[in-house]
N, C-alpha and C positions, 0 to 999 in steps of 0.2 A: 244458276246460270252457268252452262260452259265457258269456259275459261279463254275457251276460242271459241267464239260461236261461227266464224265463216267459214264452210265445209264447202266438199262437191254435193252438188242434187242428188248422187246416186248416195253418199252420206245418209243425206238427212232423211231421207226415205225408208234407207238401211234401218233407220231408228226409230222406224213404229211397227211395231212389235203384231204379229197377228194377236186380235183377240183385245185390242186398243179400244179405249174409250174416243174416238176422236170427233171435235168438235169443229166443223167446219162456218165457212158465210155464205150468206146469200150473195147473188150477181151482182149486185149494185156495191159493195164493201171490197173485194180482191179476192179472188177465188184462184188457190192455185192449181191449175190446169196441170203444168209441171211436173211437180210434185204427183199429184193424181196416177196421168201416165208411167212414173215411175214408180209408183206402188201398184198398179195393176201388172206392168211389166215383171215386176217379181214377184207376184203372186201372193200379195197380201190376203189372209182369209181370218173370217170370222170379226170384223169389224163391230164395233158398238158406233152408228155414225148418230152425232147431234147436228140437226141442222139451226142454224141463229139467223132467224126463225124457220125460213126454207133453205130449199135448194133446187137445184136444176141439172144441168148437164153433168154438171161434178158427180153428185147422188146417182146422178139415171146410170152412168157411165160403172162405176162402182158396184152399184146391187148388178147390173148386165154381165160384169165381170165375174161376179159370186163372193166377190169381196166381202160383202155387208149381210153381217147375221142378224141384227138387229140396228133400226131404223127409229130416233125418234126428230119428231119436224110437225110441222103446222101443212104442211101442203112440199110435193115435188110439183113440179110445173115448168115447160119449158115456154110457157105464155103465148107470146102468138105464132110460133114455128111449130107446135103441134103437140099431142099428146106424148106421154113421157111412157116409152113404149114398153120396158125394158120392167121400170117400176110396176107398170099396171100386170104386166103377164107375172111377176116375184110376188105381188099384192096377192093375186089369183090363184096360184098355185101354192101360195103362202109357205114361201121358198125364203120369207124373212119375216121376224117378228116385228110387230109394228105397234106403237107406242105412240100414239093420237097425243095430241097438243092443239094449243092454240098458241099464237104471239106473243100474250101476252106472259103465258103459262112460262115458255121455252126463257124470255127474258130474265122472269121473275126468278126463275129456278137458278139459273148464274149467276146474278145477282146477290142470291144465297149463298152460292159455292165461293161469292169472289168477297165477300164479307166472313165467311168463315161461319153461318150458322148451316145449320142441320134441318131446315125447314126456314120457310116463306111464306104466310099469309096470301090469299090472291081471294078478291071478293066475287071477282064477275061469273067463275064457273057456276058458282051455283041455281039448279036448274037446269045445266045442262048434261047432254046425254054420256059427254064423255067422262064422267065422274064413276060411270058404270064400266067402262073399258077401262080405267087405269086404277088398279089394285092397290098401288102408289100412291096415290092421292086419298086424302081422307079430306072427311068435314066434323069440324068439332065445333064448341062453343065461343063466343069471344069469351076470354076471360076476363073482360072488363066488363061483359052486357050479359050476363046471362038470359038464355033463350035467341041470341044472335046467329045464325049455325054461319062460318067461312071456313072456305077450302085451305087447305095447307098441302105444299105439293115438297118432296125430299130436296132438297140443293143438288144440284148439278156439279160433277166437279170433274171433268174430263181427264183423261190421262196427258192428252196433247191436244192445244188447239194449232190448224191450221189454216195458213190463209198466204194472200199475195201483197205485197206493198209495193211503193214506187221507189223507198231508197232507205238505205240503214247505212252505218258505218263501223268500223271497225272493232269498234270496240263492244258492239251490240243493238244498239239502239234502232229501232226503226221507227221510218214517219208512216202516219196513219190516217193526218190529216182530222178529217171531219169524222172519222168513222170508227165512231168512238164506242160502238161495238163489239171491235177488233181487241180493246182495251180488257172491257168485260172479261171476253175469252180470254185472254192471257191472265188476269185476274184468276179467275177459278180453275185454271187448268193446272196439272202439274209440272207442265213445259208445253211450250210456243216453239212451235218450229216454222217458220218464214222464208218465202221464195221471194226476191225482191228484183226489181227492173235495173239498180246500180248501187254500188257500194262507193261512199263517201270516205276520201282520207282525212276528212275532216270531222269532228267532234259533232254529230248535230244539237246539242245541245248549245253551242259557242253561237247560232243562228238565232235570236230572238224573234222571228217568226214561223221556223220550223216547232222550237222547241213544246207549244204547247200543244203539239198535235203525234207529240212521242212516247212508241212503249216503251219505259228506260228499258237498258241490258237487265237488271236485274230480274225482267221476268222473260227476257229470250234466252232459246238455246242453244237453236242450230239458225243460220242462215245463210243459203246457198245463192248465190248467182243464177237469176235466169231470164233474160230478156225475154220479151213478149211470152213471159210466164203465165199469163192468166189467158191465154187465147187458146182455143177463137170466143171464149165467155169473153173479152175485153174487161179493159181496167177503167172504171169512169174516172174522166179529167183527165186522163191521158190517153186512150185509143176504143176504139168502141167495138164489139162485137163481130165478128165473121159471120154478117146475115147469111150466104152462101153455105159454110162450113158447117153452119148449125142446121140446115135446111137438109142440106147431103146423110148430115147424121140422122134424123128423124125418118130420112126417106129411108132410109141402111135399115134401123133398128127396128123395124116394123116387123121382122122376121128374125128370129134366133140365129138362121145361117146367113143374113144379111148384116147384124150384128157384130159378130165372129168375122167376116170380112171387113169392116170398119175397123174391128181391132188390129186387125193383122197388117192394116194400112197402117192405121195410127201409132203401132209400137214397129214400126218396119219388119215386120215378120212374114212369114211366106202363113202363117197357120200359127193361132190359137187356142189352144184345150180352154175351155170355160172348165 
């Protein structure tokens, strides 16, 4: 844990490294948008990105950038605002490597990383097609059944997980509520870096109904201030989506140079080099 974990955003940004392991959430857990912007603004490349289990505008946003050398997630999707333009055209020109999963795969594999073993047992791939795309993944015997054949997939162990919460305090700690996800990933990763909607002068731990829904400090590193930090993805329980802004993007990213102007909105810039 840093010893001060509340920085500026342009900090915490500062602090992933190209060439990073990092493991992001899907929309529904805190996505930080923030953060995001401010790693595409500096020119982050060569990204290792995990999504838990997907992703969406974060991921589209990111591989459109050229951020993202490799990709692994269960599905990108931007659900019902449209195809994930940016990803399907980097899939197609295979402008990124890509590392097929399922849900339960991408879980199970953190899981591993946040336990400390080297391997995961996972029963259900077997028979499927993706056992042939990932090199990674083996199938052996149970050692208690001989003739039983189950998958075993490597542990996940991220360099940095990233994401958005509604409130942390000073000393480190952030709330996370129900999304006990967010946990995992700080679990297997080797630092947690968190964008948060308010910083507490108080202890969250001294609140007996915050506290069972916190990452202690002990496994955060950095955390920056940033209000309506997960927009326009929205933070569920507290603000919901920019149906409008996510629409505008999808209409933008349909085209490489429509793209590139989305960006150049979005980071205030007159022009963007992808």
């Amino acid at each position: 844990m840093n010893q001060q974990p509340i920085c500026e955003l342009s900090e915490l940004a500062a602090a992933v490294p190209d060439g990073a392991k990092l493991v992001v959430a899907q929309d529904n857990c805190g996505v930080s948008m923030a953060a995001t912007r401010e790693l595409v603004g500096r020119g982050v490349r060569g990204l290792h990105l995990v999504c838990v289990p997907v992703s969406g505008l974060q991921a589209e946003i990111l591989i459109g950038a050229g951020a993202v050398a490799t990709l692994e997630t269960s599905a990108i999707t931007l659900g019902e605002f449209g195809p994930a333009h940016r990803f399907i055209d980097a899939l197609r020109t295979r402008r990124i490597r890509i590392l097929d999963a399922t849900c339960p795969a991408i879980h199970a594999a953190l899981q591993a990383g946040q336990k400390g073993l080297p391997f995961i047992p996972l029963r259900g791939l077997i028979g499927s097609d993706l056992l042939a795309s990932r090199a990674d993944w083996k199938v052996i015997d149970n050692p208690f059944q001989p003739g039983d054949p189950i998958a075993v997939l490597p542990a996940i162990n991220p360099d940095i997980a990233l994401f958005h919460a509604p409130l942390a305090d000073r000393s480190g700690n952030v709330y996370i509520g129900r999304r006990r996800e967010l946990l995992t990933m700080a679990h297997a990763s080797k630092q947690t870096f968190v964008t948060v909607e308010a910083i507490s002068e108080s202890n969250l731990f001294d609140d007996p109904k915050l506290a069972p829904g916190i990452v202690p400090a002990i496994y955060v590193d950095r955390i920056a201030l940033a209000k309506q930090g997960a927009w326009p993805v929205g933070l569920p329980e507290h603000y919901g989506p920019d149906d409008a802004a996510i629409s505008r993007y999808v209409q933008s990213a349909k085209t490489e140079a429509g793209f590139q102007r989305f960006l150049g909105e979005w980071l205030g810039e007159a022009e963007v080099t992808a």
